[in-house]
C-alpha positions as CSV (number, residue, x, y, z in Angstrom):
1,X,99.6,69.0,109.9
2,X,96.7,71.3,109.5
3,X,98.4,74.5,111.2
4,X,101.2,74.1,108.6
5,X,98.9,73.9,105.9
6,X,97.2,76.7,107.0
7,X,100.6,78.5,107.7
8,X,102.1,77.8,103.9
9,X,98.9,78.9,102.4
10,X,99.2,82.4,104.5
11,X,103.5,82.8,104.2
12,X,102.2,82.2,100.1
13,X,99.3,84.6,100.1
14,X,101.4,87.1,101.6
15,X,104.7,86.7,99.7
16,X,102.5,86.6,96.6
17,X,100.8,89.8,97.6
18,X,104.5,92.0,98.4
19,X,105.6,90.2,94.9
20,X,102.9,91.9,92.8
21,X,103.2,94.8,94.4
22,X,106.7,94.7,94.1
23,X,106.4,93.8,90.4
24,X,106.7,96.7,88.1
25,X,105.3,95.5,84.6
26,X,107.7,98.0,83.0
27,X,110.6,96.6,84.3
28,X,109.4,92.7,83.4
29,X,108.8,93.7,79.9
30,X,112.2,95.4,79.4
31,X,114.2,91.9,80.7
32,X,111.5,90.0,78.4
33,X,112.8,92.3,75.7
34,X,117.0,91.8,76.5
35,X,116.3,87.9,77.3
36,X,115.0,88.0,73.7
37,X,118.0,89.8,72.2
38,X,120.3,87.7,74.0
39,X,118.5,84.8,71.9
40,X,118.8,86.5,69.0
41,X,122.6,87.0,69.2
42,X,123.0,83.2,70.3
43,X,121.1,82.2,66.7
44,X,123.2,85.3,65.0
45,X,126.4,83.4,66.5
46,X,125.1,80.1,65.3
47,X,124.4,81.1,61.8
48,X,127.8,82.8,61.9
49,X,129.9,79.3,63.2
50,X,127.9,77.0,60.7
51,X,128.7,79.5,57.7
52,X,132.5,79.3,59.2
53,X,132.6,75.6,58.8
54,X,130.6,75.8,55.5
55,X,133.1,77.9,54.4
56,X,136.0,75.5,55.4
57,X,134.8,72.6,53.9
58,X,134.6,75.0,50.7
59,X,137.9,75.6,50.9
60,X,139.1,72.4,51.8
61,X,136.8,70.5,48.7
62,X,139.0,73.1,46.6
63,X,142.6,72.0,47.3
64,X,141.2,68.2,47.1
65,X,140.1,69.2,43.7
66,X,143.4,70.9,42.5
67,X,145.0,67.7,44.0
68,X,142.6,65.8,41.7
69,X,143.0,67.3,38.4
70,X,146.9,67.7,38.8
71,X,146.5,63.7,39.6
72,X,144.7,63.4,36.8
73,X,147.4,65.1,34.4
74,X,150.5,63.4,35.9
75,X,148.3,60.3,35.3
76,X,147.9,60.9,31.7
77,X,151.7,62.0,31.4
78,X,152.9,58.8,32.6
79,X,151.3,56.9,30.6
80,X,151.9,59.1,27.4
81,X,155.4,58.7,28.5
82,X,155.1,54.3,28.5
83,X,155.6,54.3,32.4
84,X,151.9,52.7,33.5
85,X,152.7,51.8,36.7
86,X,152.9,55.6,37.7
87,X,150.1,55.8,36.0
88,X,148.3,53.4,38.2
89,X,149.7,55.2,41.4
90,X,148.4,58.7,40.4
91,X,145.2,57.4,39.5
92,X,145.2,55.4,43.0
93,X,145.8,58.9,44.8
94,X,143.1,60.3,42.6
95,X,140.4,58.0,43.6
96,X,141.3,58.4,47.1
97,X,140.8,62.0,47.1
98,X,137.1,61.4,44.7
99,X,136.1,59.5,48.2
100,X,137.0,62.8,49.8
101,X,135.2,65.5,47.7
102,X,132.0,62.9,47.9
103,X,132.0,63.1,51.5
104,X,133.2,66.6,51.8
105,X,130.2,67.4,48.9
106,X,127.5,65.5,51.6
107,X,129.0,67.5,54.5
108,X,128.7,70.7,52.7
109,X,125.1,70.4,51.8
110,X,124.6,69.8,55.0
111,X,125.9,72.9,56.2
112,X,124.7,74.8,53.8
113,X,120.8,73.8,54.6
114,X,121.4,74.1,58.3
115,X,122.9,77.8,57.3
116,X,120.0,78.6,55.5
117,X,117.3,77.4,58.4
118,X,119.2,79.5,60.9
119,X,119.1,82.1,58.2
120,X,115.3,82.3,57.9
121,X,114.5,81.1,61.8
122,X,117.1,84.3,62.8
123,X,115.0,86.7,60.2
124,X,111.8,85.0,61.7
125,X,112.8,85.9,65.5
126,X,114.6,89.3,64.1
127,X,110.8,90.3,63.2
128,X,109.1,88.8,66.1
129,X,111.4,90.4,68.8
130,X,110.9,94.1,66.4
131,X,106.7,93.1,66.7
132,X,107.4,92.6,71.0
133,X,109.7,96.5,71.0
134,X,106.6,98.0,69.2
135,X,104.2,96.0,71.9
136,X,106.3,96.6,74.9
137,X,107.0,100.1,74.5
138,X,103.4,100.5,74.1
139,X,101.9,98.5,76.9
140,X,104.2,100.6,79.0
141,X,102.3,103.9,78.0
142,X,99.0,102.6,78.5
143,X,100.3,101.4,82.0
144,X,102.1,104.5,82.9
145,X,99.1,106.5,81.7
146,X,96.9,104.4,83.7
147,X,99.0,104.7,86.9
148,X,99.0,108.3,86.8
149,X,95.1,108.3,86.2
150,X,95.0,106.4,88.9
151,X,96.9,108.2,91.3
152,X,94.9,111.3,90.2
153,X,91.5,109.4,90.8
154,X,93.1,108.6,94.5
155,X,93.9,112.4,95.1
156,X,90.6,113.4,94.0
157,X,88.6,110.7,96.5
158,X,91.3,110.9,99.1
159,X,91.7,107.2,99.2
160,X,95.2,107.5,98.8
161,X,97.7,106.6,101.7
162,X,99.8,109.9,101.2
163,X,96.7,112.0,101.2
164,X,95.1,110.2,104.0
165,X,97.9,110.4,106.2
166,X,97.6,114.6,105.2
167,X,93.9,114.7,105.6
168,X,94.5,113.2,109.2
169,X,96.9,115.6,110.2
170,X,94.2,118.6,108.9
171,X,91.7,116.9,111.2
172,X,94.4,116.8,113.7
173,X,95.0,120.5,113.3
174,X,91.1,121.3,112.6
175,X,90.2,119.8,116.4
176,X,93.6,121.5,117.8
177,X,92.5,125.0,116.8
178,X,88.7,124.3,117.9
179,X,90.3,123.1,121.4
180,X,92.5,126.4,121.5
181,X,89.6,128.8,120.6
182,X,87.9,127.4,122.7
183,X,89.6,127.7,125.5
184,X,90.6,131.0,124.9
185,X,86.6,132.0,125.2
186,X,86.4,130.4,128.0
187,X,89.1,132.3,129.9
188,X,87.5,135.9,128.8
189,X,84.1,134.9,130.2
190,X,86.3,134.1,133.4
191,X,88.1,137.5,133.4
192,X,85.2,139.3,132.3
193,X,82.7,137.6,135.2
194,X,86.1,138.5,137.9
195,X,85.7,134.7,138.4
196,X,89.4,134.6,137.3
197,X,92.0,136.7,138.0
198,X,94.1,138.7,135.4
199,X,97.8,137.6,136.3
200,X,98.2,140.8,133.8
201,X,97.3,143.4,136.6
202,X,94.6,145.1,134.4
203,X,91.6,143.7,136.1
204,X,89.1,146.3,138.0
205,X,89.6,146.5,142.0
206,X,86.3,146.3,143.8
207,X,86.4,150.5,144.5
208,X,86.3,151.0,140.9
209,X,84.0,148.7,139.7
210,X,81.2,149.4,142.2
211,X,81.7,152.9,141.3
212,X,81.4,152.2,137.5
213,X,78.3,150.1,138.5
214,X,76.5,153.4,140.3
215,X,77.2,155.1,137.0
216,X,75.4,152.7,135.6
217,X,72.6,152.5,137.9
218,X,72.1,156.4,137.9
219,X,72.3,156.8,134.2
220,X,69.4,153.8,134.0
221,X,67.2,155.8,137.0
222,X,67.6,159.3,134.8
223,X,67.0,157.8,131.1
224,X,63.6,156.0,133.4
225,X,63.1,159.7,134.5
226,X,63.3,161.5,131.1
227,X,60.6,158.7,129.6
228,X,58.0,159.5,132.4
229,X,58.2,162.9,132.0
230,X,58.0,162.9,128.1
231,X,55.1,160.7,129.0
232,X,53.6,162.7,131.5
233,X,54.3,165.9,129.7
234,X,56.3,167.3,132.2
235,X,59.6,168.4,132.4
236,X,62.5,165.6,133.5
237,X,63.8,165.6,137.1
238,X,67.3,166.9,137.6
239,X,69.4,163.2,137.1
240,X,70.9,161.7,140.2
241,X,74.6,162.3,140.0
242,X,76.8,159.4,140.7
243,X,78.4,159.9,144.3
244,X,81.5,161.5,143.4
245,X,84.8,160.1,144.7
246,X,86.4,161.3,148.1
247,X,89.5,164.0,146.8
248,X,93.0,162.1,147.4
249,X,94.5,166.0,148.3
250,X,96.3,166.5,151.3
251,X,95.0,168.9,153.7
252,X,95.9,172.5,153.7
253,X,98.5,173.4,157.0
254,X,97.2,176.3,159.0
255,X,101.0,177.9,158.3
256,X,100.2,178.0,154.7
257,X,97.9,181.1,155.1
């Protein structure tokens, strides 16, 4: 029973925390704002049905009270003319349709303050639901302003899941090009040490650079030369020329004389 507990309360927790993310209060306020409407044209359509019947009743009351005066004249005719008994009957009808108007009256009072309730409560919700437009459309502003602050505040920390994903891949790149440079040092000092050799074919074979290190050698012993003698006030020694390389000619043929 406990690990279902504890299992409800997490599948809640959760679900609650995708709904208000999910939730856009933009969106709410606009279905607030058309449930509201809807509302609106129900009392509109109510108003309009009770000032229907209102209406019929009116008309109805009407042709009862023709009925009643013309009643009321045959009445009077028949008994002008000595015929009572008609009399009787017309008055009969005309008390009948009195009972009618009286109720019909009761029903249209009725009507007619139910009309004028719906009237004022449809004026009353007219100006309430004109209030929530003003409200709504203004609380969306604020929240669209304050989203976009927002997002803006994120960029500038780099909190934000877009630009940490980005700043991530810079790192990435940052410690990619560090690698790759170097590596690439590395390699020269190799090629420059001969400890690694140039698949290029523009490394030194061992003639040349024991040659090049001679030169070297003998230009060091002459420049040691010059400094004694400037020291010494003498004149320099001749410098030690670097043993020149053996000539790659082919012999001369005794014919060729």
């Amino acid at each position: 029973m406990g690990l279902w507990k504890r299992f409800t309360l997490v599948f809640k927790s959760k679900a609650n925390k995708a709904l208000d993310k999910a939730e856009n209060p933009a969106e709410t306020l606009d279905y607030s704002y058309e449930k509201q409407l809807e509302l609106l044209q129900k009392v509109r359509r109510g108003v309009a049905d009770v000032a229907t019947s209102r209406k019929r009743v009116e008309l109805q009351m009407q042709g009862l009270q023709q009925q009643n005066d013309k009643l009321e004249k045959q009445a009077k005719a028949a008994l002008a003319g000595g015929r009572e008994d008609l009399a009787r009957e017309a008055l009969t009808r005309r008390s009948s349709i009195t009972t009618q108007l009286t109720d019909l009256s009761a029903q249209l009072a009725t009507l007619q303050d139910q009309e004028e309730k719906m009237v004022i409560a449809s004026k009353r919700l007219q100006t309430k639901i004109d209030s929530f437009r003003t409200k709504k459309e203004t609380i969306k502003a604020q929240y669209s302003a304050a989203e976009a602050q927002t997002k803006i505040n994120e960029a500038f920390s780099g909190i934000s899941e877009e630009l940490g994903d980005v700043g991530m891949a810079v790192q990435r790149a940052e410690e990619k090009t560090q690698t790759m440079t170097a590596r690439a040092g590395a390699i020269d000092e190799l090629l420059a040490s001969g400890a690694l050799d140039d698949a290029t074919g523009t490394s030194k074979d061992d003639l040349t650079r024991q040659l090049e290190e001679m030169a070297s050698t003998s230009e060091v012993d002459d420049q040691l030369a010059a400094l004694r003698a400037e020291i010494s006030g003498g004149e320099a020694p001749e410098s030690i020329e670097a043993p020149s390389t053996p000539s790659l000619e082919a012999p001369k043929s005794p014919d060729s004389n």
